[in-house]
N, C-alpha and C positions, 0 to 999 in steps of 0.2 A: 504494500500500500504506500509505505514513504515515498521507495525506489516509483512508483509510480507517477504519484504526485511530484517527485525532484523531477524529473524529467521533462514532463509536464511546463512545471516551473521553467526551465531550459531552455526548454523551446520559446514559449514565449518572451523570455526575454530579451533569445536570439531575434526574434520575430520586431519584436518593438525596437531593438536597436538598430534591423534594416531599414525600419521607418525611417527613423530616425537619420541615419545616413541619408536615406533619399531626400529627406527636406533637407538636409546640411546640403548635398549637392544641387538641391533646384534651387536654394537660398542662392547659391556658387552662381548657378547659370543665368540668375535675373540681375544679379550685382554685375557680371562680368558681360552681361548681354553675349555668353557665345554657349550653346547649346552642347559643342563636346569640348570637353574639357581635359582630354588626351588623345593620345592619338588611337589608344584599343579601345573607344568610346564607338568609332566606326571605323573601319581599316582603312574600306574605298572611299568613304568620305574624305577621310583626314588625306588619302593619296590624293586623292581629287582636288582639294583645297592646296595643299603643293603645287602642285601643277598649274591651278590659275593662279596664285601667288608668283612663281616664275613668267607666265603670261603679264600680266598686270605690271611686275618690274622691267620686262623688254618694252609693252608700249609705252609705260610711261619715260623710259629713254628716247622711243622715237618720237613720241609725242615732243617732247623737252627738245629734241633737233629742228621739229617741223618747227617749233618756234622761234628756234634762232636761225633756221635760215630765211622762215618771211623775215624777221627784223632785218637779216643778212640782204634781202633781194630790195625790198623798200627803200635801205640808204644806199644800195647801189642802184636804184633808179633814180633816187635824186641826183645823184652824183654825174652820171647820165645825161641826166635833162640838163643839170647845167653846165654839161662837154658839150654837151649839143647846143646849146643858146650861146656858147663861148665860140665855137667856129663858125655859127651861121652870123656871127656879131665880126670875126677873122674875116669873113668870104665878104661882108658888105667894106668892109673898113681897105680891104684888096682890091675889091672891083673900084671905091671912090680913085687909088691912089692910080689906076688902072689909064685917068687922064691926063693924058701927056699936057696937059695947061698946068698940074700943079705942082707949087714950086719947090726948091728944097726942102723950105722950114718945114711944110705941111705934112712930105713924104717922112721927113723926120719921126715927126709926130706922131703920125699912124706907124711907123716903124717899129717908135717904142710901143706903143699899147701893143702891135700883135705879139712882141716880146713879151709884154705884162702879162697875155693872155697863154702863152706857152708856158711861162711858170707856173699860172694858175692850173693848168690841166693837169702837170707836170704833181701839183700836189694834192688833185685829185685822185690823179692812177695811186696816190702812196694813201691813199684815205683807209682809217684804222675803223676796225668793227669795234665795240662796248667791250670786248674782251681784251682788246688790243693787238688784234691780229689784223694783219694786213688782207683787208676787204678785198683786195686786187689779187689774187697769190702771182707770185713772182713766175712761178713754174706753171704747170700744169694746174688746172683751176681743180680748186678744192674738193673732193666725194665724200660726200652725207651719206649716209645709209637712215632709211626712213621706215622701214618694215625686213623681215624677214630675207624678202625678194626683191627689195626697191632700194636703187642705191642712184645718185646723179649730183651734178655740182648745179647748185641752184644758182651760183655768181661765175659768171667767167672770168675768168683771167684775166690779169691786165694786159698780156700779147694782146689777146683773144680782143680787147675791147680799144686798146689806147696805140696799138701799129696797125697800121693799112698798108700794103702791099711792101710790107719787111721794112717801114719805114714808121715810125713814133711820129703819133700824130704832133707833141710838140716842136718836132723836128722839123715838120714842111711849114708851122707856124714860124721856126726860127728862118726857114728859107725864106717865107714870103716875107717875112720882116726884111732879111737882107737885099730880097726883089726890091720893095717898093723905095727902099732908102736909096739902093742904086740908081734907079727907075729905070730899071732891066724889062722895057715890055716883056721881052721874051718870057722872063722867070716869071713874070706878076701873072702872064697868063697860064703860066702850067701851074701855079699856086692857086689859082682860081679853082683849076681843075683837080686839083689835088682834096680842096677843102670840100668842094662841092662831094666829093664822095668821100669824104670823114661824114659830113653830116647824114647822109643818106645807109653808111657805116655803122654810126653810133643809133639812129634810128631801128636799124634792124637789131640791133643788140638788145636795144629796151622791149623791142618786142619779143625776142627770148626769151628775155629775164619775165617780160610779161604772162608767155608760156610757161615757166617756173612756177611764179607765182600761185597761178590758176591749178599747177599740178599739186602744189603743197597745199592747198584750202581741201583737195580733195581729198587728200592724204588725212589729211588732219583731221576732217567729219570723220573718217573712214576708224581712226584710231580712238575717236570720242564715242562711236557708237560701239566699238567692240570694249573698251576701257568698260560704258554703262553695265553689256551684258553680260562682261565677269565679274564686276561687282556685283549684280543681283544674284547670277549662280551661285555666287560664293556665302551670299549673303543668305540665301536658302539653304545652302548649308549647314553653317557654322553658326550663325547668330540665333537668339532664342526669341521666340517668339514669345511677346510679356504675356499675351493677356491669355494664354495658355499654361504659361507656366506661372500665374499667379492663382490662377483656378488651381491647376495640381497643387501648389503649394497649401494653398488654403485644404483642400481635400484631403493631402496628406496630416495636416497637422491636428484636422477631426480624425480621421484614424487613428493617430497616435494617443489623442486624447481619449479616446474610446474603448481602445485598449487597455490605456495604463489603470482607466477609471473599472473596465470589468475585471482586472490583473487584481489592483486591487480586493476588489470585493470577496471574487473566487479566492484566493488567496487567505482572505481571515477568516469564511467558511470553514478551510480544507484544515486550516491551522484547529481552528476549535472542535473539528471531529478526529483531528486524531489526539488530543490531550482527551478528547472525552471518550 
């Protein structure tokens, strides 16, 4: 009869201390808001939740790229636009000095500016990105890697953008500066020619860069909409859902109080028939 009742006894208070556990651990999962709380809670879960964990840290590198290369393609279109307003302002300031009526001081004059304006390009092509890398690369233009599969240079070079036919755009500015001073018709008119497709040059580059652009916006929704759908997978996963597991909570801790209140009772029962 003892050995019966001990046992008895045993169990349940093995029994009440599962409870017990389980509200300690759904207490865990509403504080912590994450539903397993190791990894043998679910195996394929918890591998599952690795796996977009590594997904989710690759896009958000390419993500963090697609960003600094729009900021990257942006100030090299400004940069751009005012190559391109600086020779087509070269090409007007050539063609004036282009009349043989005007006189030294004048051709002078326009000589130095198109000088001013060759320095100025000059420290364009050297223009530095926010990080302090040279916006232009000197070499071969820069490769971004943007996805798994997606790699391209969103800024070209400064060859690629600042030399026309193996000649530095500042360079035929320096010529035509030396035409007009001379008033070399000859050279003022290949200077003519020369600028007139810089700008038609620098033109088609911005529309490149334009085609960059247009490809990294799409990149970038592409990487926002897949970032969203592994954090709700993940979030299905892993995180606990409250108002479920404040129901069990509550449910649990009537069990336990229901128990410990018939544990009791049975208990002083069982005590009084065996002394009697």
């Amino acid at each position: 009869m003892i050995n019966a009742v001990g046992n008895r006894m045993t169990r349940e208070i093995t029994r009440q201390r599962n409870i017990a556990d389980q509200i300690d651990r759904t207490q865990t999962q509403i504080s912590t808001q994450k539903k397993l709380l190791r990894g043998s809670d679910d195996v394929a879960a918890s591998r599952r939740i690795a796996t977009i964990g590594t997904a989710q840290a690759s896009t958000e590198t390419w993500a963090r790229n697609v960003r600094t290369a729009e900021a990257q393609v942006a100030q090299a279109d400004t940069a751009l636009g005012t190559t391109g307003n600086l020779i087509a302002r070269a090409r007007e300031l050539t063609l004036s000095a282009a009349n043989g009526t005007m006189n030294p001081a004048d051709r002078a004059s326009i000589a130095a500016e198109l000088s001013a304006i060759a320095d100025e390009i000059d420290g364009l092509a050297a223009t530095r990105d926010v990080n302090g890398e040279p916006l232009f690369a000197a070499g071969d233009a820069r490769t971004m890697r943007f996805d798994a599969d997606t790699s391209f240079a969103p800024v070209p070079s400064a060859a690629d953008i600042f030399v026309i036919g193996g000649n530095p755009v500042s360079t035929a500015l320096r010529d035509a500066a030396a035409a007009v001073g001379s008033g070399d018709g000859a050279a003022i008119g290949a200077s003519l020619e020369t600028l007139a497709a810089g700008i038609s040059h620098i033109a088609d580059q911005r529309a490149t860069m334009g085609l960059a652009a247009g490809r990294l916006e799409r990149i970038g929704d592409s990487l926002s909409s897949r970032s969203i759908a592994l954090a709700d997978e993940r979030s299905g996963l892993e995180d606990t859902d409250l108002s479920v597991a404040i129901a069990q909570l509550n449910a649990q801790n009537l069990t336990l109080e229901a128990a410990q209140s018939a544990f009791a009772r049975i208990n002083r029962q069982t005590l009084f028939d065996i002394l009697s």
